[in-house]
C-alpha positions in Angstrom: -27.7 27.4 16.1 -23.9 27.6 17.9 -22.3 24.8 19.6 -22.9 25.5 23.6 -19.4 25.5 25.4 -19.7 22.6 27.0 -20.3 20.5 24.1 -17.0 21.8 21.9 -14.7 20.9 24.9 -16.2 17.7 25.6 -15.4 17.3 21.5 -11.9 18.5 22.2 -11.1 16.6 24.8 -12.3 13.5 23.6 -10.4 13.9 20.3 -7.3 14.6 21.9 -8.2 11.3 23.7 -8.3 9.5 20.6 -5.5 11.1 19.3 -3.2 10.2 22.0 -4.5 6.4 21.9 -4.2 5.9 18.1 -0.9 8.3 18.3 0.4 5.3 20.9 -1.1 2.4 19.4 0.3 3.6 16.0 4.3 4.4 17.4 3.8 0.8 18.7 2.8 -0.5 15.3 5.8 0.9 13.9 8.2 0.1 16.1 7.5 -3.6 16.3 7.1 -3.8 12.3 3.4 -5.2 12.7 1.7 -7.0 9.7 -1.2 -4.9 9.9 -2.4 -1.5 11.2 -5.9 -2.4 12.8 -6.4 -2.0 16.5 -9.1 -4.3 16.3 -7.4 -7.0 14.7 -4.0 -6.4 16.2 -5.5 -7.2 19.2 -7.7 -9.8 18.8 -6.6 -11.8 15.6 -10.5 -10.8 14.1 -11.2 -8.7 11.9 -12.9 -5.6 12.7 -16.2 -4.7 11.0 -14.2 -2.2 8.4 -11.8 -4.2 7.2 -11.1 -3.8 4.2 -11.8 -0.2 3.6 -8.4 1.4 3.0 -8.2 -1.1 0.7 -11.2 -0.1 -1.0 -9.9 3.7 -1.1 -7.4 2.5 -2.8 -8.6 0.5 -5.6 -11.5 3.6 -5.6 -8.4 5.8 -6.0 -6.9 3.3 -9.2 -10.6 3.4 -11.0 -11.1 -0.7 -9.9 -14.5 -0.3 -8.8 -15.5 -4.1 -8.4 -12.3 -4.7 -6.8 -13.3 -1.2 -4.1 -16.4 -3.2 -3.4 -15.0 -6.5 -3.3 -12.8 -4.9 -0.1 -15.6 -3.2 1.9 -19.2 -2.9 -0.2 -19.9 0.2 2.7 -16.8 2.4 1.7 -19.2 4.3 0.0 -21.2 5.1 3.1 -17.8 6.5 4.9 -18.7 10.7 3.5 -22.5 10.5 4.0 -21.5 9.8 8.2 -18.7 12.0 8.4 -21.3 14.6 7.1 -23.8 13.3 9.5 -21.4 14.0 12.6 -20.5 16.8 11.4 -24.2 18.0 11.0 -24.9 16.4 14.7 -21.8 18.3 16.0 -22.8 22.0 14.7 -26.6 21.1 14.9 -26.5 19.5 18.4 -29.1 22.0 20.0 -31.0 21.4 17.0 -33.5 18.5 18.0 -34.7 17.6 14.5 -31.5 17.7 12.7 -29.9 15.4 15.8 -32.8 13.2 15.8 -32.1 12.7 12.1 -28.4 12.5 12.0 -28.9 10.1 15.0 -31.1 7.6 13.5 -29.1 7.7 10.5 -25.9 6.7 12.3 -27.8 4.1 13.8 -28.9 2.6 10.8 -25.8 2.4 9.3 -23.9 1.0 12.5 -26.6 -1.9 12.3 -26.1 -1.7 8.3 -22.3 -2.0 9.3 -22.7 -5.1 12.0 -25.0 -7.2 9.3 -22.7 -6.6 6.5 -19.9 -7.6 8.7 -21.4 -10.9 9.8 -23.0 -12.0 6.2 -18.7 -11.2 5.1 -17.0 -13.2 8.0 -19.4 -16.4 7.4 -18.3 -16.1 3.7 -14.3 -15.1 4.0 -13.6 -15.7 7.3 -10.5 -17.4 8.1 -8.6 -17.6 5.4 -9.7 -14.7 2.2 -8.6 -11.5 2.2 -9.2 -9.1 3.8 -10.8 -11.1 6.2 -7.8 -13.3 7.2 -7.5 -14.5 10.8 -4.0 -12.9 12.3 -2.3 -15.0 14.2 0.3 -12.6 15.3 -2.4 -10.7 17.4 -2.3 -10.2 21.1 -5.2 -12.3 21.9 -4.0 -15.3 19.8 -0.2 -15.0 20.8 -1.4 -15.1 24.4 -3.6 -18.2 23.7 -0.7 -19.6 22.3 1.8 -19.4 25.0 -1.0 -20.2 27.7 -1.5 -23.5 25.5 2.3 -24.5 25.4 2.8 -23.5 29.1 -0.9 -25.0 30.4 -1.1 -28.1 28.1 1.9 -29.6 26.8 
């Protein structure tokens, strides 16, 4: 089956959207020297649900296994959904292979959301890589509201 027209530019213009976000986001991380490189948690100060796996491909990359699943237990999972898009995205006018690919991602985005919640209850403030930032948007905002609003 091809990929219909409409479908490849609606990929091509959503990557270039993402792209030119995470281009922006990432010349602002540089310039201003932030602590960390997650637009999640550069913004909010929480951890996002994949925290922790670069870190994992790292110590993956060095042979520490127990330390790779320490840092993310899914950064295993990260080839088996890129090969799943990348089935939906050349499959798409195949209805069984989407169906399968689809229910597949959905599983592990719910896989994703318990395993992040069963990890912030047991790292959450203070262990790596699951460390509150304080130098986030969110929480520098909070913190200026506070001393401008309350003191």
């Amino acid at each position: 089956m091809s990929v219909s027209k409409n479908s490849k530019k609606r990929f091509r213009s959503n990557l270039l959207a993402f792209v030119t976000i995470f281009g922006i986001f990432y010349a602002y991380i540089f310039l201003t020297k932030s602590g960390t490189k997650c637009f999640f948690k550069s913004v909010t100060g929480i951890p996002c649900p994949s925290c922790g796996m670069t870190r994992s491909y790292l110590h993956v990359f060095h042979g520490e296994w127990g330390e790779a699943f320490y840092d993310h237990p899914l950064f295993i999972t990260i080839p088996f959904i890129v090969v799943a898009i990348v089935l939906s995205y050349f499959f798409y006018e195949n209805r069984k292979i989407r169906r399968v690919t689809n229910a597949f991602l959905i599983i592990m985005v719910v896989v994703f959301i318990g395993v992040y919640i069963y990890r912030m209850f047991l790292y959450f403030p203070d262990t790596d890589p699951l460390k509150f930032y304080d130098q986030g948007i969110a929480p520098r905002i909070y913190k200026f509201s506070d001393k401008l609003f309350f003191h």
